[in-house]
DRENMARZA-368528 format. One line per 2 residues: number of its first residue (from 1); their letters; for each residue x, y negated, z of N, C-alpha, C. Coordinates in nm, 3 decimals. Example, Ala and Ser with C-alpha at 12.3 -4.5 7.8 and 13.67 -1.06 7.14 Angstrom:
! residues 2
1) as) 1.319 0.569 0.780 1.230 0.450 0.780 1.320 0.330 0.780 ~ 1.285 0.225 0.708 1.367 0.106 0.714 1.290 -0.003 0.787
***
This chain:
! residues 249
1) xx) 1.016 0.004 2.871 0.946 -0.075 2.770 1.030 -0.194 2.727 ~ 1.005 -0.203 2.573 1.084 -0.339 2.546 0.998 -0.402 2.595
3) xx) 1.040 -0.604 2.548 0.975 -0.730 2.571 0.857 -0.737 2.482 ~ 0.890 -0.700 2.371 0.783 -0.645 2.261 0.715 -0.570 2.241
5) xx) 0.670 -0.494 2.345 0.590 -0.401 2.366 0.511 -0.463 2.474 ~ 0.623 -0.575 2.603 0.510 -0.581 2.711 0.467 -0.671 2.661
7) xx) 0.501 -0.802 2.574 0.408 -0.896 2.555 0.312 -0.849 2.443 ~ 0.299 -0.701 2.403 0.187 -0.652 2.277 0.094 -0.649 2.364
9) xx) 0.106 -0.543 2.553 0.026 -0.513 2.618 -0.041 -0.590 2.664 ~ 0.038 -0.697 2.715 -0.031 -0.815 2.750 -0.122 -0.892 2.721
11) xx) -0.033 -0.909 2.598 -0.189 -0.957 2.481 -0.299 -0.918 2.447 ~ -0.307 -0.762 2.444 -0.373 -0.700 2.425 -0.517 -0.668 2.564
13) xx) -0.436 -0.666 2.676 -0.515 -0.661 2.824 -0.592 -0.825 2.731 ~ -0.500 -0.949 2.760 -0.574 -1.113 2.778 -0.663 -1.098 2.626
15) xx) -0.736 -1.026 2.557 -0.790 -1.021 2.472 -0.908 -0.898 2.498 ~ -0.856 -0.823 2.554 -0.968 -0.703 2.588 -1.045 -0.770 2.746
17) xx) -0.980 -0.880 2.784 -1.095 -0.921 2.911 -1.148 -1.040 2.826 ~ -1.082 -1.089 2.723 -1.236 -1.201 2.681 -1.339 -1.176 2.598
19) xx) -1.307 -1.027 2.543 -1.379 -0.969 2.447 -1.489 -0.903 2.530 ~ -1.452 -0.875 2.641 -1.560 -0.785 2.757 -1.622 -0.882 2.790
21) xx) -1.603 -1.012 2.821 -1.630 -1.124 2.923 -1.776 -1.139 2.781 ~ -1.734 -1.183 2.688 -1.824 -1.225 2.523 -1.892 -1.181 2.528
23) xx) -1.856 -1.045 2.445 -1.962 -0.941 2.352 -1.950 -0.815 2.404 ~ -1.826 -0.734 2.496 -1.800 -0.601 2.549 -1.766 -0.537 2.410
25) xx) -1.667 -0.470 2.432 -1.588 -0.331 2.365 -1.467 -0.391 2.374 ~ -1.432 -0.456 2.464 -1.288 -0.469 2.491 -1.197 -0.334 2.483
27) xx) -1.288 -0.227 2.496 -1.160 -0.086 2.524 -1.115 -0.058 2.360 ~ -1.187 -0.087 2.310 -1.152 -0.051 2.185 -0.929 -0.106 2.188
29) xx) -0.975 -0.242 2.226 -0.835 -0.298 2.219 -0.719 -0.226 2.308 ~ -0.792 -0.206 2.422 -0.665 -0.155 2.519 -0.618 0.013 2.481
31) xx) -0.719 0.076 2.453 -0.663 0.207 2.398 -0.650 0.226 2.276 ~ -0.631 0.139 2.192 -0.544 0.124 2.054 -0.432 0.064 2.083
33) xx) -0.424 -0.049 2.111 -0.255 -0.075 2.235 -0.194 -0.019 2.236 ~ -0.260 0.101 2.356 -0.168 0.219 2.396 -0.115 0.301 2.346
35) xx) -0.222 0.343 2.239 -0.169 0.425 2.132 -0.093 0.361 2.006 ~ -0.080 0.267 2.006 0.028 0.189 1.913 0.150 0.192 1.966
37) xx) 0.171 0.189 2.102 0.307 0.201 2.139 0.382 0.322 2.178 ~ 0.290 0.418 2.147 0.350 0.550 2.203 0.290 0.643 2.266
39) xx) 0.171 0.571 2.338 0.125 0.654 2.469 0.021 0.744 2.417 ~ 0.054 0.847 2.459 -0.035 0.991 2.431 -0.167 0.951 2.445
41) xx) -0.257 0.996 2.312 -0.405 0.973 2.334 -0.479 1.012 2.478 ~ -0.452 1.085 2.574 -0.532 1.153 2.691 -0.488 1.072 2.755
43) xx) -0.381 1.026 2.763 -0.295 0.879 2.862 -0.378 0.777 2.836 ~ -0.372 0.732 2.707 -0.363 0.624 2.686 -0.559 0.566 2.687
45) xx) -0.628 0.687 2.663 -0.745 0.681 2.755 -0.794 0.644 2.871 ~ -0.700 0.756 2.958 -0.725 0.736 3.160 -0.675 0.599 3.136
47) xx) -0.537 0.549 3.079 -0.487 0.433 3.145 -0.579 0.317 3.103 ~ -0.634 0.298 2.999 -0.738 0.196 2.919 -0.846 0.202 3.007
49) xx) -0.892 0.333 3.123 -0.981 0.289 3.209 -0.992 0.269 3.365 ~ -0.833 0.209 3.366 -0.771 0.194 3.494 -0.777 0.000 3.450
51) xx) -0.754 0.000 3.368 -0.708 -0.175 3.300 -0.869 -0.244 3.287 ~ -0.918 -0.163 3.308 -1.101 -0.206 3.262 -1.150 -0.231 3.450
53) xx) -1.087 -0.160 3.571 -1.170 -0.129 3.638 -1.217 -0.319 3.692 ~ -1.083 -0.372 3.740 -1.094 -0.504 3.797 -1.226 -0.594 3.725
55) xx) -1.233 -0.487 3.617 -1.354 -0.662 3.550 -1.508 -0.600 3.595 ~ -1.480 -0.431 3.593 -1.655 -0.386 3.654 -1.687 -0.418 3.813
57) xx) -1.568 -0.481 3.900 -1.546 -0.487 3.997 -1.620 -0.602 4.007 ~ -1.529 -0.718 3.946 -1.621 -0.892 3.955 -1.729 -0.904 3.869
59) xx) -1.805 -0.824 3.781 -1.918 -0.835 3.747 -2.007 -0.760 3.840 ~ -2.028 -0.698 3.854 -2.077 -0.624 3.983 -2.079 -0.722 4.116
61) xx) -1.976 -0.791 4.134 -1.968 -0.912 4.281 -2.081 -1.031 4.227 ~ -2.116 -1.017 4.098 -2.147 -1.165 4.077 -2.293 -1.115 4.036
63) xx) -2.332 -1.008 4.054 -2.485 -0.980 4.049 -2.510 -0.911 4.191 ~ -2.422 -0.976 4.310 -2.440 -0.891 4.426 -2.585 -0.892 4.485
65) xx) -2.666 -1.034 4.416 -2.783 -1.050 4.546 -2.894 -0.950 4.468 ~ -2.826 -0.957 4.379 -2.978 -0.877 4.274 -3.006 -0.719 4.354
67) xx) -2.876 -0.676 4.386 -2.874 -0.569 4.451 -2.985 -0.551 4.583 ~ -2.995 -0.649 4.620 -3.078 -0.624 4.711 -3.205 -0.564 4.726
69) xx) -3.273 -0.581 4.587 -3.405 -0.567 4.522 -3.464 -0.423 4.497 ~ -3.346 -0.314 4.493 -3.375 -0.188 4.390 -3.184 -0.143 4.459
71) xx) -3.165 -0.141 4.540 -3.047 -0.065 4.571 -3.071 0.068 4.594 ~ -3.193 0.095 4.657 -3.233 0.227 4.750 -3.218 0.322 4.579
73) xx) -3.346 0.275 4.493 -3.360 0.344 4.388 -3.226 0.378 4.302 ~ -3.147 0.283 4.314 -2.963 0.298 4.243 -2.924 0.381 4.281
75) xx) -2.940 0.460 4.373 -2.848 0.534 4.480 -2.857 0.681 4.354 ~ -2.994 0.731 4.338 -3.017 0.840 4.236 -2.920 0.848 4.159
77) xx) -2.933 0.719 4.074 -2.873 0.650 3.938 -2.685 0.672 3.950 ~ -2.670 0.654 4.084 -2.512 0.607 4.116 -2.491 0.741 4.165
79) xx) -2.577 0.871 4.207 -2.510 1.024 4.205 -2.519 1.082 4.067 ~ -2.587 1.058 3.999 -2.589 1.081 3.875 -2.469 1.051 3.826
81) xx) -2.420 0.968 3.800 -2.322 0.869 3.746 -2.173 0.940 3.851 ~ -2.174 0.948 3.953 -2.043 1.068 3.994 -2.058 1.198 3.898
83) xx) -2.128 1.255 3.955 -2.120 1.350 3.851 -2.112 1.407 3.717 ~ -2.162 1.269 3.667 -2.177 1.277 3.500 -2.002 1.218 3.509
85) xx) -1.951 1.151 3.558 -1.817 1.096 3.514 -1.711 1.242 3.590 ~ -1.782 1.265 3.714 -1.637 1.407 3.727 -1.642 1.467 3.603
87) xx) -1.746 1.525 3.550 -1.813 1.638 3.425 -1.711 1.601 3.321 ~ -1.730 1.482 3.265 -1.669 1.444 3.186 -1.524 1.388 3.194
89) xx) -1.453 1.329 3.243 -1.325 1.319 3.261 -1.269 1.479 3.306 ~ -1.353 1.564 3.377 -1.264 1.672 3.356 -1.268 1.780 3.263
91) xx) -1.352 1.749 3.189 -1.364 1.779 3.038 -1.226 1.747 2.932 ~ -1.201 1.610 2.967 -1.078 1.550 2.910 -0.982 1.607 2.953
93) xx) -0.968 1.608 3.083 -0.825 1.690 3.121 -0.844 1.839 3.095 ~ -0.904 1.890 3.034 -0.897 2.032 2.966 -0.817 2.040 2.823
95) xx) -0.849 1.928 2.816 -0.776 1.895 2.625 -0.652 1.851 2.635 ~ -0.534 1.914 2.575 -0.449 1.856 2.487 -0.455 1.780 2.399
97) xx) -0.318 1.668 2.418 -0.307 1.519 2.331 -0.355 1.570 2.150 ~ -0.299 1.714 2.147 -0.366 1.711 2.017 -0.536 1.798 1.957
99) xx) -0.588 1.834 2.055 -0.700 1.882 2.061 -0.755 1.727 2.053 ~ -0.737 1.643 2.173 -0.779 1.474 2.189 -0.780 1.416 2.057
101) xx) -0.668 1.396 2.038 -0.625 1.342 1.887 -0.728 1.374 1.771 ~ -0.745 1.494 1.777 -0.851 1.536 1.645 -0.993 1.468 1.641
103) xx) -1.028 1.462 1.804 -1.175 1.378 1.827 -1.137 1.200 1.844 ~ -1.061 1.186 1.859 -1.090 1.010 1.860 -1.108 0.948 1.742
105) xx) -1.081 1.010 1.593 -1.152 0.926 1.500 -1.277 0.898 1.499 ~ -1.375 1.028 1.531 -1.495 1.018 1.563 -1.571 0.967 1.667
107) xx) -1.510 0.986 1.786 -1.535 0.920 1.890 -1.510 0.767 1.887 ~ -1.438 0.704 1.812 -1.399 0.562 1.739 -1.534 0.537 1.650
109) xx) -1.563 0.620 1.583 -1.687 0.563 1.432 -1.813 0.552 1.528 ~ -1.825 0.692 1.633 -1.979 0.657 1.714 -1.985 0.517 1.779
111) xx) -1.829 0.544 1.855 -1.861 0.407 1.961 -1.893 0.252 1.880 ~ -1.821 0.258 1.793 -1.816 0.148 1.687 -1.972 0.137 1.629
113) xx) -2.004 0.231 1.587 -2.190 0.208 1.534 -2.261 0.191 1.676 ~ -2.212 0.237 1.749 -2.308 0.197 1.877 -2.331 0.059 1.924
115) xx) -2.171 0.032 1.945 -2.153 -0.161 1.977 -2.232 -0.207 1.848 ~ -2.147 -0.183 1.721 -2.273 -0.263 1.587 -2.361 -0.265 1.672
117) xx) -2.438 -0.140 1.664 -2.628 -0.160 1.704 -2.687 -0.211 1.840 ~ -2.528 -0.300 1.911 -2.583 -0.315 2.042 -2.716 -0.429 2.044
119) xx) -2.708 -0.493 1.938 -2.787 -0.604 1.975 -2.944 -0.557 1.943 ~ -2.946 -0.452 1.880 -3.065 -0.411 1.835 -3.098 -0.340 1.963
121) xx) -3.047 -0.247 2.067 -3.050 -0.162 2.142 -3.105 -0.232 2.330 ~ -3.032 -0.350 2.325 -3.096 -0.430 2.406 -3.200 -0.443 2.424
123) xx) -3.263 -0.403 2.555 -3.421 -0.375 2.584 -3.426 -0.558 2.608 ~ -3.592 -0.545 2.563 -3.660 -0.646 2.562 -3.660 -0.738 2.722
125) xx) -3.681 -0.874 2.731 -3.750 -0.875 2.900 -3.845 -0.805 2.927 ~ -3.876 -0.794 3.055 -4.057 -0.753 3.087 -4.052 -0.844 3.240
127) xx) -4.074 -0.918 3.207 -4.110 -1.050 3.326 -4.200 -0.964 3.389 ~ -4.210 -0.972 3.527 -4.266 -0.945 3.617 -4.309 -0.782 3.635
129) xx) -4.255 -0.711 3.560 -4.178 -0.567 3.595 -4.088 -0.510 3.723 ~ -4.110 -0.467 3.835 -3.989 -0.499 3.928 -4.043 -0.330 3.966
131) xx) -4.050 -0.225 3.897 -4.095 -0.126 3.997 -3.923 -0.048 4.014 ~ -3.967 -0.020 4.103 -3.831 0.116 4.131 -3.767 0.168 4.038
133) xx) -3.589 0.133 4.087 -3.571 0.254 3.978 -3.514 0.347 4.015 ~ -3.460 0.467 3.952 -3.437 0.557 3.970 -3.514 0.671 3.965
135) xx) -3.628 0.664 3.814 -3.727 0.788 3.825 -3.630 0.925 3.753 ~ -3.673 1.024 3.755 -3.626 1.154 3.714 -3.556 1.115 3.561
137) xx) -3.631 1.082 3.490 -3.602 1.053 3.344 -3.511 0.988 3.338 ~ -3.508 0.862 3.428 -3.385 0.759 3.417 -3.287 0.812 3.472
139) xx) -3.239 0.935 3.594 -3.133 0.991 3.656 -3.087 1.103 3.563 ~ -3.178 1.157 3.458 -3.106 1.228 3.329 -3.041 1.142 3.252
141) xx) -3.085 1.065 3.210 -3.021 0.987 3.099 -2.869 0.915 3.143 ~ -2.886 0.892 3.263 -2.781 0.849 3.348 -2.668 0.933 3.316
143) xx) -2.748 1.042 3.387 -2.627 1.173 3.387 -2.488 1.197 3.227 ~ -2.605 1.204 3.169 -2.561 1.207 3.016 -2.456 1.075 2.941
145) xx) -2.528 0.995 2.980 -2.449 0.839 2.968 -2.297 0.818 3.055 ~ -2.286 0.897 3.156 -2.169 0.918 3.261 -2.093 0.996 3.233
147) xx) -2.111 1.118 3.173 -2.014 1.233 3.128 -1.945 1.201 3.046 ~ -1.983 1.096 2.902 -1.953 1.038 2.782 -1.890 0.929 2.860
149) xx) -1.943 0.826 2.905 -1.757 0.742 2.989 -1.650 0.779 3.080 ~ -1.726 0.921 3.144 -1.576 0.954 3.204 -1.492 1.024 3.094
151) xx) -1.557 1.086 3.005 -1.458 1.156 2.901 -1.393 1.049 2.794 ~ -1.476 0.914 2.767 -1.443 0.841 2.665 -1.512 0.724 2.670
153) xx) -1.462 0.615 2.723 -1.556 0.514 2.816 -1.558 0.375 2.701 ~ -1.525 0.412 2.568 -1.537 0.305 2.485 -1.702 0.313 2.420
155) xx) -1.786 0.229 2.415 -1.917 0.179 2.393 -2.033 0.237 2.530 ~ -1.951 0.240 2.631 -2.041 0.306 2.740 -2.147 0.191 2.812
157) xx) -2.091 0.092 2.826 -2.181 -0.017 2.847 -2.284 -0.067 2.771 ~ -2.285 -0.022 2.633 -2.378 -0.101 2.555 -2.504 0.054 2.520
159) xx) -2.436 0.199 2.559 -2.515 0.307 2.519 -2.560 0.344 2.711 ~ -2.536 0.218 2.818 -2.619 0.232 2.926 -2.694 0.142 2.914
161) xx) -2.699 0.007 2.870 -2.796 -0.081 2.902 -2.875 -0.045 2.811 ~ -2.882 0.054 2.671 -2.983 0.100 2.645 -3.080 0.228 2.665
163) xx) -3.038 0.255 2.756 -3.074 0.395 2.845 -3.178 0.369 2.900 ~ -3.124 0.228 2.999 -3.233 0.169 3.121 -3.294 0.101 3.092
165) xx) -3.292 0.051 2.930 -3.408 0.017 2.881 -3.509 0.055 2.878 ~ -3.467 0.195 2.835 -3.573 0.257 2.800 -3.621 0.330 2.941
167) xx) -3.575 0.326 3.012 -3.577 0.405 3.129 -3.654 0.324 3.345 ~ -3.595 0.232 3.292 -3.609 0.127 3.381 -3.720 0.035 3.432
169) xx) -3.719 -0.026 3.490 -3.855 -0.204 3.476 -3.755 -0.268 3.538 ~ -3.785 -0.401 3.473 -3.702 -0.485 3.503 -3.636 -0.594 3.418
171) xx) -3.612 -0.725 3.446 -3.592 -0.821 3.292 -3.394 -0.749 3.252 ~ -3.386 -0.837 3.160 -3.209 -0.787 3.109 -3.118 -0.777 3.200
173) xx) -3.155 -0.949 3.266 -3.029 -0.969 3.351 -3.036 -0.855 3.497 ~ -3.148 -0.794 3.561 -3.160 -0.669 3.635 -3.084 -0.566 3.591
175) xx) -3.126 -0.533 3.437 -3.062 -0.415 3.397 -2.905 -0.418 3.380 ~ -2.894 -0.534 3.381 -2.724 -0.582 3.359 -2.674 -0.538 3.478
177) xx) -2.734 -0.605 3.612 -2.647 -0.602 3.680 -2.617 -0.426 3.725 ~ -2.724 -0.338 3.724 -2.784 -0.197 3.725 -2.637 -0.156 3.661
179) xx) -2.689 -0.208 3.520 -2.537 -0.131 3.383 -2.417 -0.166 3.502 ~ -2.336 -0.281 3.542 -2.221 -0.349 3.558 -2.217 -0.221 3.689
181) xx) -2.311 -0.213 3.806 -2.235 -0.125 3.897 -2.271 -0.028 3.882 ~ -2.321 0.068 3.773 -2.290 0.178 3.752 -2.126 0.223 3.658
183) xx) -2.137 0.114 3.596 -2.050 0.124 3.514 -1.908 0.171 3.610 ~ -1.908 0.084 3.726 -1.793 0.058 3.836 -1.791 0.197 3.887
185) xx) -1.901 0.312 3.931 -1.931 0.380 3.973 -1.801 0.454 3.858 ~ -1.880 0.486 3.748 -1.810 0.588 3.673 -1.698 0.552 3.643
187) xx) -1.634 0.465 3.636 -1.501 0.399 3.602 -1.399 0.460 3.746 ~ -1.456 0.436 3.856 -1.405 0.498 3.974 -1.336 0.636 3.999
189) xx) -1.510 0.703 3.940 -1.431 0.885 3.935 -1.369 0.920 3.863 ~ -1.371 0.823 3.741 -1.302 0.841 3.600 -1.158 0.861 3.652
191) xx) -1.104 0.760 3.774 -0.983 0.680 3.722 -0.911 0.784 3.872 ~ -1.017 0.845 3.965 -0.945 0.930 4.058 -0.889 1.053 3.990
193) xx) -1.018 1.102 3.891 -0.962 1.230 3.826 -0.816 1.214 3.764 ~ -0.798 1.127 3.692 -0.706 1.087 3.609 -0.561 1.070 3.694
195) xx) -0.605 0.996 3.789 -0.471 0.994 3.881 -0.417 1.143 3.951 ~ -0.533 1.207 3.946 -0.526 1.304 4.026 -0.449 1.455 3.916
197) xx) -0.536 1.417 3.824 -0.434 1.489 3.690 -0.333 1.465 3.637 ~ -0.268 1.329 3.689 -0.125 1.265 3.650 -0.099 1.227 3.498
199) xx) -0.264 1.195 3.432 -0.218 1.098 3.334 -0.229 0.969 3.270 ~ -0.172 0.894 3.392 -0.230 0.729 3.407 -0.019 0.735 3.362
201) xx) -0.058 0.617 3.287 0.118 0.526 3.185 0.106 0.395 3.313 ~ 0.167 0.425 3.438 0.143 0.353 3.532 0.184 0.239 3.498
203) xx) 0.381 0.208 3.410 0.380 0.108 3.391 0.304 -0.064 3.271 ~ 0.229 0.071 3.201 0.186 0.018 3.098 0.050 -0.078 3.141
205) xx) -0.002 0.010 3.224 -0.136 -0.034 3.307 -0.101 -0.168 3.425 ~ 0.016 -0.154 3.444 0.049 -0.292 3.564 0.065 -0.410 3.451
207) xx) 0.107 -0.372 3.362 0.138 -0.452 3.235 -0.002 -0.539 3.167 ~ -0.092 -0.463 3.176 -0.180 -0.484 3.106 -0.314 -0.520 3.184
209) xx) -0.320 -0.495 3.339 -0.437 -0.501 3.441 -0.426 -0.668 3.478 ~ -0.292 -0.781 3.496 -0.308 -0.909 3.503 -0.394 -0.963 3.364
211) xx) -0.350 -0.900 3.267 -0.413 -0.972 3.104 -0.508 -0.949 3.109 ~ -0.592 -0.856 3.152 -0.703 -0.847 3.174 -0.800 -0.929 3.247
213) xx) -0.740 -0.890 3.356 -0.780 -0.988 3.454 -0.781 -1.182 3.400 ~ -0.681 -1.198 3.341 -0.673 -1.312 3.311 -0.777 -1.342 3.203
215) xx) -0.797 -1.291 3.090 -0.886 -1.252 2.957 -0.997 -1.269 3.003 ~ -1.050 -1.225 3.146 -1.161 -1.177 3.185 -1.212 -1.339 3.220
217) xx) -1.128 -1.436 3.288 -1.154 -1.548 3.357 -1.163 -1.648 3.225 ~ -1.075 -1.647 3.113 -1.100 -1.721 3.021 -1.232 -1.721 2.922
219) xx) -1.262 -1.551 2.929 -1.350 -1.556 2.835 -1.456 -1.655 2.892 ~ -1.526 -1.678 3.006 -1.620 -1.781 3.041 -1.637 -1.843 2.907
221) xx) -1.504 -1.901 2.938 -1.469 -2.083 2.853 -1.496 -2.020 2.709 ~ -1.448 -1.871 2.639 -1.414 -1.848 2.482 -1.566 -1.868 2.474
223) xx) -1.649 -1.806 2.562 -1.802 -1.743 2.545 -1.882 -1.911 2.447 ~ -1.828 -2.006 2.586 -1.868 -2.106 2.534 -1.872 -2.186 2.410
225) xx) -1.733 -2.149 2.333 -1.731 -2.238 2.232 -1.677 -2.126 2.115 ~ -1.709 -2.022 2.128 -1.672 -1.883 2.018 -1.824 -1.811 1.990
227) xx) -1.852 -1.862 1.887 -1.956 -1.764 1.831 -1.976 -1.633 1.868 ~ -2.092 -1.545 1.912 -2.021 -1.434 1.956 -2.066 -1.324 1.877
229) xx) -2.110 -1.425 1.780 -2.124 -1.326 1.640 -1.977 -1.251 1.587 ~ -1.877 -1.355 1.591 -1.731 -1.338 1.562 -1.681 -1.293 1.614
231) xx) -1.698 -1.278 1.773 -1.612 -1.134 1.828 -1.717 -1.017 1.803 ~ -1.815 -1.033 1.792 -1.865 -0.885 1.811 -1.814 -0.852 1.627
233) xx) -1.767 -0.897 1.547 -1.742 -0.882 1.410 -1.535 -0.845 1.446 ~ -1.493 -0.861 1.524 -1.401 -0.842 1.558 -1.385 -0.750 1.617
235) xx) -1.450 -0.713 1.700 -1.428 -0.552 1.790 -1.497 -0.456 1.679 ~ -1.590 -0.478 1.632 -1.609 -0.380 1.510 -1.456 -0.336 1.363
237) xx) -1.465 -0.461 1.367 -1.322 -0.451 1.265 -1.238 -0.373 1.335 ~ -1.184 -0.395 1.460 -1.069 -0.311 1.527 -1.124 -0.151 1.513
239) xx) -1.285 -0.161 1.575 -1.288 -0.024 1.588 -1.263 0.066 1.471 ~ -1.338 -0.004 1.336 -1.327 0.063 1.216 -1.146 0.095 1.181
241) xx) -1.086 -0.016 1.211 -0.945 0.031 1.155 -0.865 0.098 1.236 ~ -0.891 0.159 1.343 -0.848 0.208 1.454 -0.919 0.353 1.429
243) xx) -1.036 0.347 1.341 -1.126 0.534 1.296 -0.993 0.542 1.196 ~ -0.958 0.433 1.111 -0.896 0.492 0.965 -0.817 0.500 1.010
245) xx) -0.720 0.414 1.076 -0.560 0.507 1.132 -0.544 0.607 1.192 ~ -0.633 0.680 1.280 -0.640 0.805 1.317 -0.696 0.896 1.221
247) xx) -0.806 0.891 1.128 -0.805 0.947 1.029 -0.676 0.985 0.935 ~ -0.586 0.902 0.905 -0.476 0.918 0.765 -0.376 0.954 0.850
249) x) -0.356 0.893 0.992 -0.213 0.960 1.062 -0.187 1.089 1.076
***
C-alpha cells in the first residue's frame, strides 16, 4: 500500500467510528474505502466487518449491567443470530467478486432507505414493559435480520432495532443494548467464516481497525456538538453515491 492509500484508510476507519458512535452506518464508509482502493467487493465486505467488530465489542461492555435483566431470554435471540450469520456469510462465500459486484448497487439503495427510515423505525419507549425476551416471533425475525448481516452487514443495526421493536418489551435504551450484543454475536460468525474462507485484506483492516477505534472514542465529543441530523444526511449521501458508482462502473 502507498501512504495515500493508508492515510485514505485511516481516515476513512476515524470517520466510520464517529459516524457509528452519532447516527450508525459507518460501514457504508469502510466498504466504499475498500473498494476505492482496489479491494475486491467479497473482501472488501468480510474486511469492513472485521474493522466494525472492536466498536460492537465496547458498546456491548457499556450496556453490560442491563444484561443482567433478560440475558436468559437473549440466549434464543443470540442462537438465532449464529445461525442466521453462518447462513448468510456463507451465502457470500458462494459468490464471486463479480456475481457480488452485480448486487451491491442494490444492496447500497436498500441499506441506504433503511438508515433514511431509521428514525421513523425506532420503536417507541414502553416504560415499565420488562417481560422476557426471546418469544418465537422475535427468534424468527432475528434469524432473518442475521443472515442479511452476515451476508451484508451495512444497515443491520438500524433493520434490528426495528425488529425488536416490534418484537420485544422493553424501553429503547434495553433494546439498544439487546441490538449492540447481538449485533457482536453476528459480526463474530461473520468474521470466523470469512477468515476461514481467506477473504479478510488483512493489511488493509490493521490499517483501518486503530481509526476506528479512534473515530469510535471521538465521536462521544462529535455527538455533542454535530447535529446528527448532518451526519445522518451524510451517510445517506455516501450511500447514494456509492449505489451510482457501482451502478455506471
Amino acid at each position: 500500500m502507498t501512504i495515500s492509500i493508508i492515510v485514505l484508510l485511516f481516515g476513512a476507519g476515524v470517520l466510520t467510528g464517529m459516524i457509528n458512535a452519532v447516527a450508525g452506518g459507518g460501514t457504508f464508509l469502510s466498504f466504499g474505502a475498500l473498494t476505492l482502493v482496489g479491494v475486491p467487493p467479497v473482501v472488501a465486505n468480510a474486511t469492513s466487518s472485521i474493522t466494525q467488530f472492536p466498536g460492537y465489542i465496547t458498546s456491548t461492555l457499556a450496556y453490560w449491567e442491563d444484561f443482567k435483566t433478560f440475558w436468559r431470554g437473549a440466549i434464543a435471540l443470540a442462537v438465532a443470530s449464529v445461525v442466521g450469520s453462518l447462513l448468510g456469510s456463507w451465502i457470500l462465500l458462494q459468490l464471486d467478486n463479480p456475481q457480488f459486484r452485480t448486487l451491491v448497487p442494490w444492496l447500497l439503495l436498500a441499506a441506504t432507505a433503511l438508515f433514511a427510515a431509521g428514525p421513523y423505525l425506532k420503536p417507541k419507549p414502553r416504560p415499565g414493559q420488562h417481560a422476557s425476551v426471546g418469544s418465537a416471533f422475535g427468534t424468527a425475525m432475528q434469524f432473518v435480520t442475521a443472515i442479511y448481516g452476515g451476508f451484508f452487514g451495512a444497515g443491520m443495526g438500524v433493520m434490528m432495532l426495528a425488529s425488536l421493536g416490534l418484537s420485544q418489551a422493553g424501553d429503547y435504551h434495553r433494546l439498544n443494548a439487546l441490538k449492540n450484543m447481538l449485533a457482536m454475536v453476528i459480526a463474530a460468525v461473520a468474521i470466523i467464516v470469512f477468515v476461514a474462507g481467506g477473504v479478510v485484506a488483512w493489511p488493509q483492516a490493521v490499517v483501518m481497525i486503530p481509526g476506528v477505534a479512534i473515530g469510535g472514542w471521538s465521536g462521544v465529543w462529535i455527538a455533542k456538538r454535530v447535529p446528527q441530523s448532518v451526519m445522518r444526511f451524510s451517510v445517506i449521501a455516501v450511500g447514494l453515491l456509492l449505489a451510482v458508482y457501482y451502478f455506471v462502473k
